[in-house]
N, CA, C, O and CB atoms as a CASP TS submission, in Angstrom:
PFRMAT TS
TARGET T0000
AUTHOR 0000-0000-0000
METHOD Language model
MODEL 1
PARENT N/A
ATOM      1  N   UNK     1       0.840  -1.186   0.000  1.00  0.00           N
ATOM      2  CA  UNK     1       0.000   0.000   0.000  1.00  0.00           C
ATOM      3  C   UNK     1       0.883   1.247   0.000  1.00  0.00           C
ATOM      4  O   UNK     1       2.011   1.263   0.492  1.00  0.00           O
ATOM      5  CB  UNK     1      -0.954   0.000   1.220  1.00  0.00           C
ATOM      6  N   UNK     2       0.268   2.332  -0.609  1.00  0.00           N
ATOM      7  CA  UNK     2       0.878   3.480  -1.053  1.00  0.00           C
ATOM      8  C   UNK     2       0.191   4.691  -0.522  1.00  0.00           C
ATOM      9  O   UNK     2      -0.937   4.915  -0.960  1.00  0.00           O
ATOM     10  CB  UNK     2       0.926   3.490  -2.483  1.00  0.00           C
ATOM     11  N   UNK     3       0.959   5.916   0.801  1.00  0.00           N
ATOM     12  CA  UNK     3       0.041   6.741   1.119  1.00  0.00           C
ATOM     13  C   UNK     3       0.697   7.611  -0.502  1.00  0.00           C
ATOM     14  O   UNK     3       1.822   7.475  -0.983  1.00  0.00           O
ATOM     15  CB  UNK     3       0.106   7.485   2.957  1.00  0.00           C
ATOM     16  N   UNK     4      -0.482   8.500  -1.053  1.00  0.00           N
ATOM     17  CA  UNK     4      -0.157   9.009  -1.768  1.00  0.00           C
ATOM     18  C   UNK     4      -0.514  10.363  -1.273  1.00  0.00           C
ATOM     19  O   UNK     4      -1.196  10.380  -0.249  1.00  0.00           O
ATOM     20  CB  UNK     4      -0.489   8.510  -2.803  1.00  0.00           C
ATOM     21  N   UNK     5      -0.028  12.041  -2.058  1.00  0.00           N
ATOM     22  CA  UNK     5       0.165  13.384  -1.662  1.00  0.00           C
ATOM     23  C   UNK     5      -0.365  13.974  -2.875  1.00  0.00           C
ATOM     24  O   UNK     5       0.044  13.521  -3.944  1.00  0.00           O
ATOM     25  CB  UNK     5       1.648  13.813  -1.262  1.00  0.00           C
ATOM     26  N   UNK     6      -1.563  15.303  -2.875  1.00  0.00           N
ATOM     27  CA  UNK     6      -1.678  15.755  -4.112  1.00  0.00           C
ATOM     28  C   UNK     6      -1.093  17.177  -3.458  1.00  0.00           C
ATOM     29  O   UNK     6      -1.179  17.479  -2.267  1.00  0.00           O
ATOM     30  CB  UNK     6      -3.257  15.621  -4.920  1.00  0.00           C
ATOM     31  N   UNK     7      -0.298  18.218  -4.822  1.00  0.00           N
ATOM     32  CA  UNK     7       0.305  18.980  -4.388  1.00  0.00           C
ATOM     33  C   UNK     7      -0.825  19.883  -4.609  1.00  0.00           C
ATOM     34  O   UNK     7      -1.268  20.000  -5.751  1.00  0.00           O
ATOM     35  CB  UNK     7       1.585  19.133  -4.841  1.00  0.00           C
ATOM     36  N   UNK     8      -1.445  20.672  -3.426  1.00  0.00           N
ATOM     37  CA  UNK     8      -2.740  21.200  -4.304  1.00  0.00           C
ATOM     38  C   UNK     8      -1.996  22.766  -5.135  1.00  0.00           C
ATOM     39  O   UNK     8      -2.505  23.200  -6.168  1.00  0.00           O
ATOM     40  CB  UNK     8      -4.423  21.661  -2.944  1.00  0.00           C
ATOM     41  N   UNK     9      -1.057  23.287  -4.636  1.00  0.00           N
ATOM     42  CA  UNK     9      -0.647  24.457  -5.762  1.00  0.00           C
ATOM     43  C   UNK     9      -0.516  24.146  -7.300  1.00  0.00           C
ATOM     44  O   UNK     9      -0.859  24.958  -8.160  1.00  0.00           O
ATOM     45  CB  UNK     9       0.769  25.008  -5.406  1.00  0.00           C
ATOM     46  N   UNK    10       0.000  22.924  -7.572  1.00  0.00           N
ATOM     47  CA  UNK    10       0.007  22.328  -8.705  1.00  0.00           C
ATOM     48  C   UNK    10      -1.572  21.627  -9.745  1.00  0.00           C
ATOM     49  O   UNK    10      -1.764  21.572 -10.959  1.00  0.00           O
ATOM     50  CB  UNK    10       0.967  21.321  -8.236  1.00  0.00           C
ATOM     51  N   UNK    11      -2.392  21.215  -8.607  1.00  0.00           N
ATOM     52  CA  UNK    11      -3.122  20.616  -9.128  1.00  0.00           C
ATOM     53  C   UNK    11      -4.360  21.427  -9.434  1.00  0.00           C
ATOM     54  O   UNK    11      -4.943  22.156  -8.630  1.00  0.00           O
ATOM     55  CB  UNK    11      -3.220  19.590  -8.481  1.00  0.00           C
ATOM     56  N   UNK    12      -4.677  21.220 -10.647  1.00  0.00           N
ATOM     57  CA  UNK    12      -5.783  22.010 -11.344  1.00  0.00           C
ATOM     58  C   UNK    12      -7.229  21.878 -11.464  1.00  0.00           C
ATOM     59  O   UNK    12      -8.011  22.732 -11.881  1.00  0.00           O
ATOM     60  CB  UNK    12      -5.520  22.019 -12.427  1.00  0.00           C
ATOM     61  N   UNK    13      -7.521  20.552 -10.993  1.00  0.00           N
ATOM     62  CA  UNK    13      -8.743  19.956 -10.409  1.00  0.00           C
ATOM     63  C   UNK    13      -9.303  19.756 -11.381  1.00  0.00           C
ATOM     64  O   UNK    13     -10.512  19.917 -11.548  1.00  0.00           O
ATOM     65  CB  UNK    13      -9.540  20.608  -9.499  1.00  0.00           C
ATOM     66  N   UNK    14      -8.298  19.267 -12.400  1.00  0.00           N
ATOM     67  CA  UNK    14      -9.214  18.477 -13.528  1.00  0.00           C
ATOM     68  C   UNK    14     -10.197  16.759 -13.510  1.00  0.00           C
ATOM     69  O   UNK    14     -10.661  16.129 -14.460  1.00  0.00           O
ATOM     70  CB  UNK    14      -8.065  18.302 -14.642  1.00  0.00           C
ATOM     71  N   UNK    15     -10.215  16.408 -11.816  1.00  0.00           N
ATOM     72  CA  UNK    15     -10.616  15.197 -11.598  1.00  0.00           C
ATOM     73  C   UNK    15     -10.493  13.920 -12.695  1.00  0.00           C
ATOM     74  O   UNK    15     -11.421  13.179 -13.020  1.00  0.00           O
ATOM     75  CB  UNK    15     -11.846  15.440 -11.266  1.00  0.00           C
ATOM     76  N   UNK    16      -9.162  13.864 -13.157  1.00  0.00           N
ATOM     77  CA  UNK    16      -8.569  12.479 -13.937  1.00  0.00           C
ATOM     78  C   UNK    16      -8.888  11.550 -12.768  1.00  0.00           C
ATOM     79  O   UNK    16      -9.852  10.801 -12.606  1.00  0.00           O
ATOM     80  CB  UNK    16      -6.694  12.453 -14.432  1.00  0.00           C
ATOM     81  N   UNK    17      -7.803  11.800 -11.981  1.00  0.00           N
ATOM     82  CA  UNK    17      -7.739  10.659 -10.941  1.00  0.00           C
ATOM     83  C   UNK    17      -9.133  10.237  -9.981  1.00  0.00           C
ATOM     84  O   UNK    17      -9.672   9.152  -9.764  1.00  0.00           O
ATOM     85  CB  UNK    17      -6.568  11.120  -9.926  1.00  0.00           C
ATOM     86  N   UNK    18      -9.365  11.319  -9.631  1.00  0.00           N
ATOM     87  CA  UNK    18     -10.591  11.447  -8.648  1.00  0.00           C
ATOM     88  C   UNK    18     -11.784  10.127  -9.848  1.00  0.00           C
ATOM     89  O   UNK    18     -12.531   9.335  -9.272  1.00  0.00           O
ATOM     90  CB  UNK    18     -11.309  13.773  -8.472  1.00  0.00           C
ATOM     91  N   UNK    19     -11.739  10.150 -10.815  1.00  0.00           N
ATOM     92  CA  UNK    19     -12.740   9.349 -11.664  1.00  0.00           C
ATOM     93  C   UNK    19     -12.124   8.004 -12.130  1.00  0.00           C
ATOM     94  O   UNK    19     -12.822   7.118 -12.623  1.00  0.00           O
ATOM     95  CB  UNK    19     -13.194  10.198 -12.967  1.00  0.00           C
ATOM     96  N   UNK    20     -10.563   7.873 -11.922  1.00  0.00           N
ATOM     97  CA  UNK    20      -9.936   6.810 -11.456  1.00  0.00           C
ATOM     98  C   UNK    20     -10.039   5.788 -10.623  1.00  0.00           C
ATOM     99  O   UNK    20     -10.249   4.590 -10.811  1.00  0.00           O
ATOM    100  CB  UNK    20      -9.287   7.092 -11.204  1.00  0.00           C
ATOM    101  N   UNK    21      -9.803   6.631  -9.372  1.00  0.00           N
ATOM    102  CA  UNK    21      -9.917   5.754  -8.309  1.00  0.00           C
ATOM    103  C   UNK    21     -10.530   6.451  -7.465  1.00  0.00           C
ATOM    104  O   UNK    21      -9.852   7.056  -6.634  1.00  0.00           O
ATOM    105  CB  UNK    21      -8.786   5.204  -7.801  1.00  0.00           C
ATOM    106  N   UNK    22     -12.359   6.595  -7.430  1.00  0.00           N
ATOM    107  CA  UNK    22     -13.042   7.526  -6.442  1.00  0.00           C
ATOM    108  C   UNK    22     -12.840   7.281  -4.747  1.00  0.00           C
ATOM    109  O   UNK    22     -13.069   8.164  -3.920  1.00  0.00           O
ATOM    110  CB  UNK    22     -14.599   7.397  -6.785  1.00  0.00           C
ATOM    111  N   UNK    23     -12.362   5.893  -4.409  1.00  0.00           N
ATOM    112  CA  UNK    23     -12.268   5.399  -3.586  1.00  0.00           C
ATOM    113  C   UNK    23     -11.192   5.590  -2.230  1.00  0.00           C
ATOM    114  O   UNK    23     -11.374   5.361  -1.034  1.00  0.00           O
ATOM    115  CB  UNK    23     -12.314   4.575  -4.170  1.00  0.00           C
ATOM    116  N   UNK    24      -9.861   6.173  -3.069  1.00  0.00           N
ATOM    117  CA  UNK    24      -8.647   6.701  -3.162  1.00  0.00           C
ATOM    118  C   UNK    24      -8.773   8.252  -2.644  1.00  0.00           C
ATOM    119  O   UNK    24      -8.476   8.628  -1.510  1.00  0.00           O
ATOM    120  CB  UNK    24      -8.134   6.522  -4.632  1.00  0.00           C
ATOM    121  N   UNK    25      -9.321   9.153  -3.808  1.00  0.00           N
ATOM    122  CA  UNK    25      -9.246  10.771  -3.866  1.00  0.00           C
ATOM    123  C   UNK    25     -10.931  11.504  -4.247  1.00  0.00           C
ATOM    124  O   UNK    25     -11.840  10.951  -4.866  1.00  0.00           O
ATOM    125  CB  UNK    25      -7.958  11.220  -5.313  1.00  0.00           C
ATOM    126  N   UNK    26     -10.927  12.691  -3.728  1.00  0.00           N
ATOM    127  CA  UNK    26     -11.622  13.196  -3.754  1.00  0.00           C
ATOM    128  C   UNK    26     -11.708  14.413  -3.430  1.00  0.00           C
ATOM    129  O   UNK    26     -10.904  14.903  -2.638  1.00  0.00           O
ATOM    130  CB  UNK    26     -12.084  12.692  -3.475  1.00  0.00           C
ATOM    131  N   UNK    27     -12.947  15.299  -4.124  1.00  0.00           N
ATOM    132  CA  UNK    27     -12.237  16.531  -4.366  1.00  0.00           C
ATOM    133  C   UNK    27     -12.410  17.530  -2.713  1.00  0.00           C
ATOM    134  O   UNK    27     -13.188  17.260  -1.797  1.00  0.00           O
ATOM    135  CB  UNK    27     -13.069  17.350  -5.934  1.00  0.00           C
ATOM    136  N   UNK    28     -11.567  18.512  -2.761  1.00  0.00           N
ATOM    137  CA  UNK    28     -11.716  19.218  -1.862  1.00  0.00           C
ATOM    138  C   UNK    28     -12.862  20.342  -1.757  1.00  0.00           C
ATOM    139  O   UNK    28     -13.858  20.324  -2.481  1.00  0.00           O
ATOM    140  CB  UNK    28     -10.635  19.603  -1.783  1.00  0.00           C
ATOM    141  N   UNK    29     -12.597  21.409  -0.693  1.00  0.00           N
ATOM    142  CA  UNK    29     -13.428  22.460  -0.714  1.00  0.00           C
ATOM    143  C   UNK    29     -12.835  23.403  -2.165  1.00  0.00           C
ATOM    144  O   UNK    29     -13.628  24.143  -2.747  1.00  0.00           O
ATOM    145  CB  UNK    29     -13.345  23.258   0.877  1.00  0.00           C
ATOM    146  N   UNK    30     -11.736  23.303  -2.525  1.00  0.00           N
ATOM    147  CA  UNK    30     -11.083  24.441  -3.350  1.00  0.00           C
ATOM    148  C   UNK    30     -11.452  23.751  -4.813  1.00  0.00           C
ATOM    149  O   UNK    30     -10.858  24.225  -5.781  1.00  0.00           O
ATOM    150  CB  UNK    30      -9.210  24.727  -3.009  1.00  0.00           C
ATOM    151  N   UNK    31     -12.407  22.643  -5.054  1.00  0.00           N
ATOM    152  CA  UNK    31     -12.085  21.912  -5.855  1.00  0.00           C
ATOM    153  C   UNK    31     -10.772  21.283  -6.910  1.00  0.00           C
ATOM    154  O   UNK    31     -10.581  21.275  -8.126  1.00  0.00           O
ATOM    155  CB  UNK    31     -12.768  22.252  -6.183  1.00  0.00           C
ATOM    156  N   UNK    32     -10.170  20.880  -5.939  1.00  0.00           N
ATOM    157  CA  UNK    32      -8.990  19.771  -5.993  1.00  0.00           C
ATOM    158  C   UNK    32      -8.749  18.890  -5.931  1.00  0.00           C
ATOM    159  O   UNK    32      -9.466  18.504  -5.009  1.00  0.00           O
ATOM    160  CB  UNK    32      -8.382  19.667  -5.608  1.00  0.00           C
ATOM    161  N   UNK    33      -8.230  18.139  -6.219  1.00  0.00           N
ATOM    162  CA  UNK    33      -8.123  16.456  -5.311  1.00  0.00           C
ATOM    163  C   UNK    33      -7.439  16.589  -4.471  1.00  0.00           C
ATOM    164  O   UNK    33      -6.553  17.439  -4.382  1.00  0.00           O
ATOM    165  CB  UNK    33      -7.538  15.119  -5.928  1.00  0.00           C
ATOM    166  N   UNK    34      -7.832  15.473  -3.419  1.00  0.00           N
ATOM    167  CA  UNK    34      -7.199  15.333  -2.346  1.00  0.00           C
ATOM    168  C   UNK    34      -7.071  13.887  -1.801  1.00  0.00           C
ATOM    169  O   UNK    34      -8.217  13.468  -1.639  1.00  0.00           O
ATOM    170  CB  UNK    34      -7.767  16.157  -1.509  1.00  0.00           C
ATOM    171  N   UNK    35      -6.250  13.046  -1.486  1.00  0.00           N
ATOM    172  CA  UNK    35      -6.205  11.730  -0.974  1.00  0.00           C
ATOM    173  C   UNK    35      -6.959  11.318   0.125  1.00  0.00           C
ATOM    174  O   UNK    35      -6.799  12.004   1.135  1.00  0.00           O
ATOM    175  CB  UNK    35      -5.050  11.459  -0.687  1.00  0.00           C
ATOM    176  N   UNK    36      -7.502  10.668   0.179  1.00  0.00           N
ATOM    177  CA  UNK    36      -8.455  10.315   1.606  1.00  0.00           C
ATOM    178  C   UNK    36      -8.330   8.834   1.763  1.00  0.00           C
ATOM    179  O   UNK    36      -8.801   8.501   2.850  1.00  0.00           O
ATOM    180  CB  UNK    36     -10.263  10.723   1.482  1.00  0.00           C
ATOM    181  N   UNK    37      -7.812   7.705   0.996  1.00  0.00           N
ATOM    182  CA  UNK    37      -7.386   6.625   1.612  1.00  0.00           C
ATOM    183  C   UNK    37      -6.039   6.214   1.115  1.00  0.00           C
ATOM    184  O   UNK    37      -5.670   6.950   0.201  1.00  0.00           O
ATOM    185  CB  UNK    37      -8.332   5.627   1.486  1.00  0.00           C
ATOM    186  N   UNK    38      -5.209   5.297   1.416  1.00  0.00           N
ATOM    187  CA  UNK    38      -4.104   4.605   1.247  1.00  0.00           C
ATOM    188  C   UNK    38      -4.416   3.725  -0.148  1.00  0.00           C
ATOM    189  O   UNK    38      -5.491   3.126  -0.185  1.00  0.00           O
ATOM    190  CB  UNK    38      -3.785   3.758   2.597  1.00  0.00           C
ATOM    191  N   UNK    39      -3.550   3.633  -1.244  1.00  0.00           N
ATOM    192  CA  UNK    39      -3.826   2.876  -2.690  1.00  0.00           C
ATOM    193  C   UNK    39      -2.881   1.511  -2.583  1.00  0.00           C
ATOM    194  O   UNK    39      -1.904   1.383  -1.845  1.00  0.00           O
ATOM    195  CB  UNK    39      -3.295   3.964  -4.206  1.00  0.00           C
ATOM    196  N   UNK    40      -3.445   0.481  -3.546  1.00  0.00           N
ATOM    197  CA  UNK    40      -2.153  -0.454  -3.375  1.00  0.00           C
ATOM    198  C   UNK    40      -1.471   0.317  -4.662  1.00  0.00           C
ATOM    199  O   UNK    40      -1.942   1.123  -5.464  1.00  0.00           O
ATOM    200  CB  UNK    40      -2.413  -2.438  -3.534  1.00  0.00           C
ATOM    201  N   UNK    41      -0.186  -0.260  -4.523  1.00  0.00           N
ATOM    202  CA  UNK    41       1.012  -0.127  -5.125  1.00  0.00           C
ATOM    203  C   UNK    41       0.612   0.634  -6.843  1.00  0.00           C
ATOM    204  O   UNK    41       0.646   1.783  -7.282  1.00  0.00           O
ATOM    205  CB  UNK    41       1.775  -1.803  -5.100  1.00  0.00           C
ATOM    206  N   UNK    42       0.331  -0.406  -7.289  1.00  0.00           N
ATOM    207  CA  UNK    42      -0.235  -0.778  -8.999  1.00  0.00           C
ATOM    208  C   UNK    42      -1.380   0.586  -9.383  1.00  0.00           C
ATOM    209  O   UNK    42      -1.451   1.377 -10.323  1.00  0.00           O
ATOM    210  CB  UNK    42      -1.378  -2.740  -9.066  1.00  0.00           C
ATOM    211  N   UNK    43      -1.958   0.430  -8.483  1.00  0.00           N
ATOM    212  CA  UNK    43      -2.883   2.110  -8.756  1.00  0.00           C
ATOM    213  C   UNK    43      -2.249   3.470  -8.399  1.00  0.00           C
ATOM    214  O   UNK    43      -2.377   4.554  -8.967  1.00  0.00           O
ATOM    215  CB  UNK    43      -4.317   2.237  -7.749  1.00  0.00           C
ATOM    216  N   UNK    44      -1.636   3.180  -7.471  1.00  0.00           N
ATOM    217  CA  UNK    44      -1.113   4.509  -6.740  1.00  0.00           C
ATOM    218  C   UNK    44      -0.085   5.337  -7.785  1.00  0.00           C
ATOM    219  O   UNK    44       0.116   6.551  -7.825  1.00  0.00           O
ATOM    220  CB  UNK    44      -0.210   4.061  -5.216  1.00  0.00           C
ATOM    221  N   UNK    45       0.621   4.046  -8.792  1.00  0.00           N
ATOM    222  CA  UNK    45       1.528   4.232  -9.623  1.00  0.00           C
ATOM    223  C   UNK    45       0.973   4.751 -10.856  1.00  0.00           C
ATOM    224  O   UNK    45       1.386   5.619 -11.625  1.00  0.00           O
ATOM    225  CB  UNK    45       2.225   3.137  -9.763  1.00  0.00           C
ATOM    226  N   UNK    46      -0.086   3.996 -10.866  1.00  0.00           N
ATOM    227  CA  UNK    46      -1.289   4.206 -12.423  1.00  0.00           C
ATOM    228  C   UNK    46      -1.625   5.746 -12.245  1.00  0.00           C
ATOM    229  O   UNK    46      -1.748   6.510 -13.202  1.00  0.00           O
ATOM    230  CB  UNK    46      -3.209   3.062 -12.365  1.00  0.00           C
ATOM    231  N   UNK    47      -1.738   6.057 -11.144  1.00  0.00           N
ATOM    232  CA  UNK    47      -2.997   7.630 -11.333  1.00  0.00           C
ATOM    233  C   UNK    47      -1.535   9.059 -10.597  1.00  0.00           C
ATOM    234  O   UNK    47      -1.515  10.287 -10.518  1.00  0.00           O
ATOM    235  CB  UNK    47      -5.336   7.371  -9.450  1.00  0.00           C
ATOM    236  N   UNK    48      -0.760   8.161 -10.301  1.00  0.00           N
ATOM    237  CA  UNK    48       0.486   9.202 -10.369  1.00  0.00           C
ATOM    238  C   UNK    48       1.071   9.919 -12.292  1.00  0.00           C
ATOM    239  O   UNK    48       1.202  10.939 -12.969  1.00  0.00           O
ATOM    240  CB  UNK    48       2.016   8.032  -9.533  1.00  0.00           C
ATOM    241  N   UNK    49       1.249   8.117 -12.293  1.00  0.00           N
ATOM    242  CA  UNK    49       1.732   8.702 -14.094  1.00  0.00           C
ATOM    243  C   UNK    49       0.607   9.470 -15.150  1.00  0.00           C
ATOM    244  O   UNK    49       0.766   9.896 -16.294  1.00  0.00           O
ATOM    245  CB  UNK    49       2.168   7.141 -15.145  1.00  0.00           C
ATOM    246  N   UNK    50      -0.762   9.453 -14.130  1.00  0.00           N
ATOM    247  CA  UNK    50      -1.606   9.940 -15.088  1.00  0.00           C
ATOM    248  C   UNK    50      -1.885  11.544 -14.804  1.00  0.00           C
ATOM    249  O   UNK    50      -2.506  12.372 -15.470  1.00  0.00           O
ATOM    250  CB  UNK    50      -2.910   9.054 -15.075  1.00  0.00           C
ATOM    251  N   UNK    51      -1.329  11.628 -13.814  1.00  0.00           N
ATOM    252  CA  UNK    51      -2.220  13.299 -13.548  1.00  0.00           C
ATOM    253  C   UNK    51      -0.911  14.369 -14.862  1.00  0.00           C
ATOM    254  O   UNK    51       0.307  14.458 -15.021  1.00  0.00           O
ATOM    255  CB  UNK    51      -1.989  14.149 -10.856  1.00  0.00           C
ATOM    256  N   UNK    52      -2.037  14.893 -15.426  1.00  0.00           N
ATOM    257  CA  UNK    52      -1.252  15.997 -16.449  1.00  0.00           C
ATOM    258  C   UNK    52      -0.242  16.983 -16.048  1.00  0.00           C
ATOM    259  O   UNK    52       0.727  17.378 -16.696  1.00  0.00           O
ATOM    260  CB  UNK    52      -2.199  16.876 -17.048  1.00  0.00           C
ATOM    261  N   UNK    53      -0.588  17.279 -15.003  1.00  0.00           N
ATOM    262  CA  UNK    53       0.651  18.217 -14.116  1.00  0.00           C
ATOM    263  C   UNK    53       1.622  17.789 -13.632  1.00  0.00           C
ATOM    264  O   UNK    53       2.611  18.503 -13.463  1.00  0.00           O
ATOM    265  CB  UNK    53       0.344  18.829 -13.035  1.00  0.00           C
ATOM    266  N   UNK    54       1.576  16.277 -13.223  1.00  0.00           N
ATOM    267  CA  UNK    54       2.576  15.544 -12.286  1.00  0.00           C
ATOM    268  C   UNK    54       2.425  16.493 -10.402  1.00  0.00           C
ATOM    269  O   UNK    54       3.273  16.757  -9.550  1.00  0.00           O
ATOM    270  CB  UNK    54       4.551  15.795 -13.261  1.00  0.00           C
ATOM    271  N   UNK    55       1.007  16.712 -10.477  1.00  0.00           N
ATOM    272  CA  UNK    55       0.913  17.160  -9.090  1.00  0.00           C
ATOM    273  C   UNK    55       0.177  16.318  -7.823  1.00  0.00           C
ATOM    274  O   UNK    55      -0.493  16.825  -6.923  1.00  0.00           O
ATOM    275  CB  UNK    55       0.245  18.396  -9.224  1.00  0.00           C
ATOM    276  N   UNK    56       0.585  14.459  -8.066  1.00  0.00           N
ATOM    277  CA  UNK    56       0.685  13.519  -7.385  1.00  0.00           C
ATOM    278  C   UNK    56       2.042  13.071  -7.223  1.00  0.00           C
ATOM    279  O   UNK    56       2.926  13.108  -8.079  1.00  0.00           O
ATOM    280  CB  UNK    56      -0.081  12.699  -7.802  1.00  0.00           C
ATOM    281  N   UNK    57       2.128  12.609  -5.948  1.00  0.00           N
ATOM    282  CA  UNK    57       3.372  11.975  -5.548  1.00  0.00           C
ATOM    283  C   UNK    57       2.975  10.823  -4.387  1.00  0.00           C
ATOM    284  O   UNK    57       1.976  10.924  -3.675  1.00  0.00           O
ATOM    285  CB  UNK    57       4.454  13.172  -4.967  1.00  0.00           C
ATOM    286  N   UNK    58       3.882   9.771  -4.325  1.00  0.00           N
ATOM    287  CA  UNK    58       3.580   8.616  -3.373  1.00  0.00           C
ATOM    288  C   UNK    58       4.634   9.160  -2.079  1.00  0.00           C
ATOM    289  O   UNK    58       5.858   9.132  -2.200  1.00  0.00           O
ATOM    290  CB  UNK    58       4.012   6.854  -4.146  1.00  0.00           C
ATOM    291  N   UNK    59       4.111   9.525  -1.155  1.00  0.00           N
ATOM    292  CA  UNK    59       4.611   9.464   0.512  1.00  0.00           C
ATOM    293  C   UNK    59       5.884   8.544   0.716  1.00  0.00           C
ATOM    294  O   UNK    59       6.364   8.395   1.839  1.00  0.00           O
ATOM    295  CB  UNK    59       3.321   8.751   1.571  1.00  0.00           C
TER
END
């Protein structure tokens, strides 16, 4: 398992990931994503390489 970090200055709240893995992230008050559970490995990696900004990172 993977805690993962969204950088919210970076992130643009285009909800890629958030529609990824709803389970994982979800959006904030600022509409952003934000992590709210721990991912295994294989996803955490999947929706890192996917965000357009690169404003995910694994903990």
């Amino acid at each position: 398992m993977k805690k993962i970090k969204v950088n919210q200055d970076a992130c643009i709240g285009c909800g890629l990931c958030i529609g990824m893995h709803p389970e994982a992230l979800a959006f904030n008050d600022e509409s952003k994503a934000n992590a709210i559970a721990e991912m295994e490995d294989d996803a955490a990696d999947e929706v890192i390489a996917s965000c357009p900004v690169a404003a995910i990172e694994a903990e």
